[in-house]
DSSP file (Angstrom, degrees, kcal/mol; ACC not computed):
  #  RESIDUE AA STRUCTURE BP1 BP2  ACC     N-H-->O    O-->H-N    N-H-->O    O-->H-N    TCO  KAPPA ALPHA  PHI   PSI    X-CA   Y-CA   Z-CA
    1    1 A X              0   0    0      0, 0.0     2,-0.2     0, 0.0     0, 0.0   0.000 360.0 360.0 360.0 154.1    0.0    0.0    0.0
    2    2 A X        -     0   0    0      1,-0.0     2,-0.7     4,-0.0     0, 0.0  -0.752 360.0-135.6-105.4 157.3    1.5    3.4   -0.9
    3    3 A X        -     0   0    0      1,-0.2     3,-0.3    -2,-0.2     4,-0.1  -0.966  14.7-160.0-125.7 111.4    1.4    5.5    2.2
    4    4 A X  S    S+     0   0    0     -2,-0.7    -1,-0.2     1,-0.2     3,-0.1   0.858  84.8  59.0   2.5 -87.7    0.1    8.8    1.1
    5    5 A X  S >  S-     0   0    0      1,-0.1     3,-2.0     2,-0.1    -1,-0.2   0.741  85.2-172.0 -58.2 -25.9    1.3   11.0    4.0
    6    6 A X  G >   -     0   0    0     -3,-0.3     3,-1.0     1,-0.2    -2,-0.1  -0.084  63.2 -34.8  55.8-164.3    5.5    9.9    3.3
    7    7 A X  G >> S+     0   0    0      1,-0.3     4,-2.6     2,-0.1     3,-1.3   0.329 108.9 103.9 -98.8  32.7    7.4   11.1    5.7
    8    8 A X  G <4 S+     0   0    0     -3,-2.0     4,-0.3     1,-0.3    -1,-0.3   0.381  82.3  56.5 -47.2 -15.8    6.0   14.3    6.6
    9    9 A X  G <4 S+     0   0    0     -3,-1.0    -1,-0.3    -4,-0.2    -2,-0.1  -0.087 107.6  42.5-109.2  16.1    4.6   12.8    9.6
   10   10 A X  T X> S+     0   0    0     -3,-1.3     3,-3.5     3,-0.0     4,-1.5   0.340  93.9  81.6-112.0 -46.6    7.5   11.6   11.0
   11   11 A X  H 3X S+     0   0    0     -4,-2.6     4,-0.8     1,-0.3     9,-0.1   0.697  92.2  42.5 -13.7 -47.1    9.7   14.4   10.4
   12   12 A X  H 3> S+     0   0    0     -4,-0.3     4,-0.5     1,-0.2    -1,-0.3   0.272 115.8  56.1-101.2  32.4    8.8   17.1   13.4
   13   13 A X  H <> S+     0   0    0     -3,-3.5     4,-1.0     3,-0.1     5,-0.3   0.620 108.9  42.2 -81.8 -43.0    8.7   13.8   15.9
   14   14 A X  H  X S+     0   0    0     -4,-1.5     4,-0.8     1,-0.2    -2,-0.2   0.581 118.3  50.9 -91.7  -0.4   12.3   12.8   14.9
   15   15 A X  H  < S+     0   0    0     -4,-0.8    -1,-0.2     2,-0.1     5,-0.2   0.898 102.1  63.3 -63.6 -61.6   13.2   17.1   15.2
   16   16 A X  H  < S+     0   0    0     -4,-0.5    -2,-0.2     1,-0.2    -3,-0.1   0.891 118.8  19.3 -41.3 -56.9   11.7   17.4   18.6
   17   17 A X  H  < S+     0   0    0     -4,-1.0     2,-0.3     1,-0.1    -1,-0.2   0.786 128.7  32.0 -94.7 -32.6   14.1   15.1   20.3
   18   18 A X  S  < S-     0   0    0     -4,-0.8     2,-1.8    -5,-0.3    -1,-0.1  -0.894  74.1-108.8-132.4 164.8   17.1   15.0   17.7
   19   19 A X        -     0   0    0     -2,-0.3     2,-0.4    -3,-0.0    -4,-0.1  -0.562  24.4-149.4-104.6 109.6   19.0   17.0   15.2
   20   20 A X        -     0   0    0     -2,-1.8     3,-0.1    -5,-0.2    -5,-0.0  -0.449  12.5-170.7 -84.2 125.0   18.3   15.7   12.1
   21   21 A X  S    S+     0   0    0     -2,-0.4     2,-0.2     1,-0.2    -1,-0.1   0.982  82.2   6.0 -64.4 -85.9   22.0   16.5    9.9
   22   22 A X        -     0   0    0     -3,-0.0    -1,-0.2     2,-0.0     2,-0.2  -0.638  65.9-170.0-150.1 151.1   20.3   15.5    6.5
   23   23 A X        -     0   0    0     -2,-0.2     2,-0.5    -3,-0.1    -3,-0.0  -0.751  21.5-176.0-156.7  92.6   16.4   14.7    5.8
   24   24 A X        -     0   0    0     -2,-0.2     2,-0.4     2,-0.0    -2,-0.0  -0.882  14.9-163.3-122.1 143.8   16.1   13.2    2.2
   25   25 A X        -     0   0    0     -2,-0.5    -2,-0.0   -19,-0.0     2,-0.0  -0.886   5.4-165.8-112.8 102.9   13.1   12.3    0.3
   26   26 A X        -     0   0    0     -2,-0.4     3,-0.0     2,-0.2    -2,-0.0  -0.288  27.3-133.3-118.3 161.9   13.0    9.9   -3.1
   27   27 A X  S    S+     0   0    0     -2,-0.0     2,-0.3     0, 0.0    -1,-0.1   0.298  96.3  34.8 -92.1   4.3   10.1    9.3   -5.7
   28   28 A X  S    S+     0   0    0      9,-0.1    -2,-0.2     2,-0.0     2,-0.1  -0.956  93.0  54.0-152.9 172.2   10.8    5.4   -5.5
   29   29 A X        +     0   0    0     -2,-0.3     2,-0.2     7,-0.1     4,-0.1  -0.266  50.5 174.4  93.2 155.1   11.9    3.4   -2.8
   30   30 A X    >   +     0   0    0     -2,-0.1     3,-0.7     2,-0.0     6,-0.1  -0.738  48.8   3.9-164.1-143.3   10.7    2.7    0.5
   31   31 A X  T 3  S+     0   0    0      1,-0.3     2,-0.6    -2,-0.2    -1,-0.0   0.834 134.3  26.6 -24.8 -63.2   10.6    1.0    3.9
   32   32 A X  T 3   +     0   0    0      1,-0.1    -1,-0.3     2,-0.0     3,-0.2  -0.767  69.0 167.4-108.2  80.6   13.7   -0.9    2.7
   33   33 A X    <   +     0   0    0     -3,-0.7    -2,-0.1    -2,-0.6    -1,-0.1  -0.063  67.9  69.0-106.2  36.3   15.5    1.0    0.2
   34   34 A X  S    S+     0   0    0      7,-0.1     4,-0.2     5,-0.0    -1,-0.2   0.228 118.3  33.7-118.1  -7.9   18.9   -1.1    0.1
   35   35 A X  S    S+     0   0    0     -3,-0.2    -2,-0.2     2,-0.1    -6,-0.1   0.602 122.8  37.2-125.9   9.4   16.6   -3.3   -1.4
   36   36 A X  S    S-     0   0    0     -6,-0.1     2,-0.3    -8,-0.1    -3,-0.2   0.556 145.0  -3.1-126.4 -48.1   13.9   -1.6   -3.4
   37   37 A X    >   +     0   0    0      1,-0.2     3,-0.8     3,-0.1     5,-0.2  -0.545  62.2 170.2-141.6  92.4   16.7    1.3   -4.7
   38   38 A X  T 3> S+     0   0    0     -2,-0.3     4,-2.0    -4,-0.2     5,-0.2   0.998  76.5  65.5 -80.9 -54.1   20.1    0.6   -3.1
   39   39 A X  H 3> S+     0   0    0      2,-0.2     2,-1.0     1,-0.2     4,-0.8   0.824 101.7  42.3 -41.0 -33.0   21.4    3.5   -5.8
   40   40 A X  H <4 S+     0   0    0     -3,-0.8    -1,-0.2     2,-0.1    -3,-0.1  -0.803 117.3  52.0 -89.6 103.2   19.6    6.4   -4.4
   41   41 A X  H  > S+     0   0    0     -2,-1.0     4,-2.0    -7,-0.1     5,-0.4  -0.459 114.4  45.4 164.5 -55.5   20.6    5.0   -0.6
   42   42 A X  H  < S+     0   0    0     -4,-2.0     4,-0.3    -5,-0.2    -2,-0.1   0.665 107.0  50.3 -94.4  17.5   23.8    4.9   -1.6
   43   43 A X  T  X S+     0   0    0     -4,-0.8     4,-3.2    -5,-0.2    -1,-0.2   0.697 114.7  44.6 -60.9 -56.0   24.1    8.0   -3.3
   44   44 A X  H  > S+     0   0    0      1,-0.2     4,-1.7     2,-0.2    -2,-0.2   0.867 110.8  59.0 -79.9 -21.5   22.3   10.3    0.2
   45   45 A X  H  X S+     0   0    0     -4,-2.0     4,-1.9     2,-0.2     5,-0.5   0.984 111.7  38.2 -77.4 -48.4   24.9    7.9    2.4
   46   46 A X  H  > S+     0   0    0     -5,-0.4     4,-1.4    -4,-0.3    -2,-0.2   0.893 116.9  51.9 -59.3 -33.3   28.1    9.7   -0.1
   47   47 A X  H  X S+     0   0    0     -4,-3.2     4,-2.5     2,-0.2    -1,-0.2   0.887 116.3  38.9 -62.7 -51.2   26.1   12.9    0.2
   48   48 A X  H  X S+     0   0    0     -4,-1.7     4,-2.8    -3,-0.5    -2,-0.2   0.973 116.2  45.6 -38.7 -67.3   26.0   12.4    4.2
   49   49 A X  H  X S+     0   0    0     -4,-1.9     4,-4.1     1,-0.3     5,-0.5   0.924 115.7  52.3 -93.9 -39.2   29.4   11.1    4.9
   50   50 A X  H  X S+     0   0    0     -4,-1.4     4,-2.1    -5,-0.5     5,-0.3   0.943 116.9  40.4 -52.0 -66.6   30.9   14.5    2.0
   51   51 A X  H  X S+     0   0    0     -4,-2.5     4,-1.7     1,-0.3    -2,-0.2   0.901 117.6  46.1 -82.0 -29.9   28.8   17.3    4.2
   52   52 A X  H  X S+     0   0    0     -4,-2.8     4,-1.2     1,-0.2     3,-0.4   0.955 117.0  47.4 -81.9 -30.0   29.8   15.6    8.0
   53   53 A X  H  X>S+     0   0    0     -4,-4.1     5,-2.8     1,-0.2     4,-0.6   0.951 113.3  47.4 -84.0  -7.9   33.6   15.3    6.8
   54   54 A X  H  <5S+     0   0    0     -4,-2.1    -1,-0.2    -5,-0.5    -2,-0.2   0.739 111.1  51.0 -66.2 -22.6   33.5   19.0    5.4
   55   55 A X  H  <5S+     0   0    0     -4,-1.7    -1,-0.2    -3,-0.4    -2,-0.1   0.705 111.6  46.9 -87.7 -12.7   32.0   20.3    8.6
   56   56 A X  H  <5S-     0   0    0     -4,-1.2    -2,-0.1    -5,-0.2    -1,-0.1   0.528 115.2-117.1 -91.5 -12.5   34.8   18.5   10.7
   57   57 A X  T  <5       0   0    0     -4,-0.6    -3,-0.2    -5,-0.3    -4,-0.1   0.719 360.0 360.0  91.6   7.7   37.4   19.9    8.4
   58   58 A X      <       0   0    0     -5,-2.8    -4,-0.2     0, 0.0    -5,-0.1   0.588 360.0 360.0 -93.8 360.0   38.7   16.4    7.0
């Protein structure tokens, strides 16, 4: 079942409590996206790990 709402509705729980670094949203994919589109997943992980080692200076 396609869930409608995405993950706008989890977003300001997972704000309140932490400080979400990177928040990215794809048009395919899902629940398990190292198995439904491991290219965009491993794309936003190279995208992660480039913006935390530019903010640490490495």
């Amino acid at each position: 079942m396609l869930n409608l709402l995405g993950d706008h509705a989890v977003r300001p729980f997972a704000e309140r409590s932490h400080r979400v670094v990177r928040w990215t949203e794809h048009d395919r994919g899902g629940h398990f996206a190292a198995l439904q589109a491991p290219d965009l997943l491993l794309d936003d992980v190279r995208a992660l790990a480039a913006t935390l080692s530019g903010a640490i200076g490495t």
